[in-house]
PLY file of the C-alpha trace (Angstrom):
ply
format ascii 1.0
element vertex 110
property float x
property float y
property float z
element edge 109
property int vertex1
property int vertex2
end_header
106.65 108.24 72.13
108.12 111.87 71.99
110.21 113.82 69.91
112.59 116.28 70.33
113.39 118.63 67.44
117.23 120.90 67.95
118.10 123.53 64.87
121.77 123.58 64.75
123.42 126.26 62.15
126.66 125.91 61.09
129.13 127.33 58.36
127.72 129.41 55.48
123.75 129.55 57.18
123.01 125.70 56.66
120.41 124.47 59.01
120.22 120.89 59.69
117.96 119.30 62.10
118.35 116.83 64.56
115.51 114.53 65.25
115.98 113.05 68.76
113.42 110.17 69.53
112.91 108.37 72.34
110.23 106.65 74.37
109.61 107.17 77.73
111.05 104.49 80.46
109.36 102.98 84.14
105.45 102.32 84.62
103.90 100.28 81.48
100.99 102.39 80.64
96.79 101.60 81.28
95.63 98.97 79.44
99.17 97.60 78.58
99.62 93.56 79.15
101.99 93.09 82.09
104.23 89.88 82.06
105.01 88.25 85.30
104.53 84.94 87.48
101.65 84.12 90.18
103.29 84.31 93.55
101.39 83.02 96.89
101.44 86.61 98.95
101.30 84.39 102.50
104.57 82.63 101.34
106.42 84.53 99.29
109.52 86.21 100.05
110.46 89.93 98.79
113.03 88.69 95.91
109.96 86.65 94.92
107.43 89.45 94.78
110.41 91.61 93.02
111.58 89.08 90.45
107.83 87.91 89.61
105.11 90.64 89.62
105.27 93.39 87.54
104.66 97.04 89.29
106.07 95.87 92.58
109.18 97.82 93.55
111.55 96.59 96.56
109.88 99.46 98.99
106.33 98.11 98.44
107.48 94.24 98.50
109.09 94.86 101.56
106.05 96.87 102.94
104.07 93.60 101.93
106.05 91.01 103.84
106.53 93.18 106.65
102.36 93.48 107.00
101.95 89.93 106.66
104.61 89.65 109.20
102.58 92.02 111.52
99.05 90.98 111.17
99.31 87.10 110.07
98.44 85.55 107.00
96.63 86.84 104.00
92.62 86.19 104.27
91.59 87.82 101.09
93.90 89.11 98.08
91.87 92.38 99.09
93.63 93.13 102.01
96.80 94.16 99.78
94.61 97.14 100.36
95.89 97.63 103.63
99.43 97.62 102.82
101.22 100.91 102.46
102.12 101.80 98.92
98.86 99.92 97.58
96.15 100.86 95.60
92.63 100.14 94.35
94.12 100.63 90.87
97.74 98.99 91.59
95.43 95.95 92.85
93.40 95.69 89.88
96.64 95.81 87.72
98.23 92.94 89.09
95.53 91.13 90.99
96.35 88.57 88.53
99.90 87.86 89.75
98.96 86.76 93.02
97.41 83.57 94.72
96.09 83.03 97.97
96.08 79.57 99.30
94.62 77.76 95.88
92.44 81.08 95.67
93.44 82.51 92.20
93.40 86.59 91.58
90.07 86.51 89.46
88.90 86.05 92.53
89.41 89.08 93.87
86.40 92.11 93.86
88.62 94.93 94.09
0 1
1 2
2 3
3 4
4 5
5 6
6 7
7 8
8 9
9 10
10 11
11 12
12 13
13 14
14 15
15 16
16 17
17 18
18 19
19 20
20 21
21 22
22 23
23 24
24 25
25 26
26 27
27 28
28 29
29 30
30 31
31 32
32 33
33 34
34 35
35 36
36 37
37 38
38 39
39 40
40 41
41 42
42 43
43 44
44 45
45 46
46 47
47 48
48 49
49 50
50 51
51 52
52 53
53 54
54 55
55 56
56 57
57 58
58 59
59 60
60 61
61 62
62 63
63 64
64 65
65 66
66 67
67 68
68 69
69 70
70 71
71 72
72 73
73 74
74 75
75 76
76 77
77 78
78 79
79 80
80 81
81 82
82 83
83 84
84 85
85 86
86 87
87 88
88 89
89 90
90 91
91 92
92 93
93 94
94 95
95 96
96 97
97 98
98 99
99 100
100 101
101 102
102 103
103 104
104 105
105 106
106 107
107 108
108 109
């Protein structure tokens, strides 16, 4: 969280501070618990990925079905890998949101 501290003067030299806080807004931070649903990455659809796993935008959902359109079914939750837009670290984030034929994401080594 971050603060924001304005001096305002008005009539006869008063001072009065404003205290704006606020917290910053978009990617949960390392280490925070993200909330979402498994999804099966050889069957699911882009709303699915969207609506379901936490971190994945539209752009890298789409980038995901596209791939699997391109080079077949999912062999290993590692090959995510090989998407553009994914990460090592993105993976191990939300490795746990994704299932692979009855294969769950504890599985994965990445």
């Amino acid at each position: 969280m971050k603060s924001s501290i304005k001096r305002l003067t008005l009539n006869g030299g008063l001072l009065f501070l404003s205290v704006c806080l606020f917290s910053s807004v978009g990617m949960p931070e390392e280490g925070e618990k993200l909330v979402g649903k498994t999804v099966n990455i050889n069957t699911a659809e882009v709303e699915e990925f969207v609506e379901n796993v936490p971190l994945v935008t539209q752009e890298l959902a789409e980038a995901i079905v596209e791939y699997r359109e391109e080079t077949g079914d999912f062999q290993v939750i590692e090959e995510l890998l090989q998407v553009e837009g994914f990460d090592r670290a993105l993976l191990r984030r939300i490795k746990d949101f994704f299932i692979l034929e009855g294969i769950g994401g504890d599985e994965c080594t990445c």
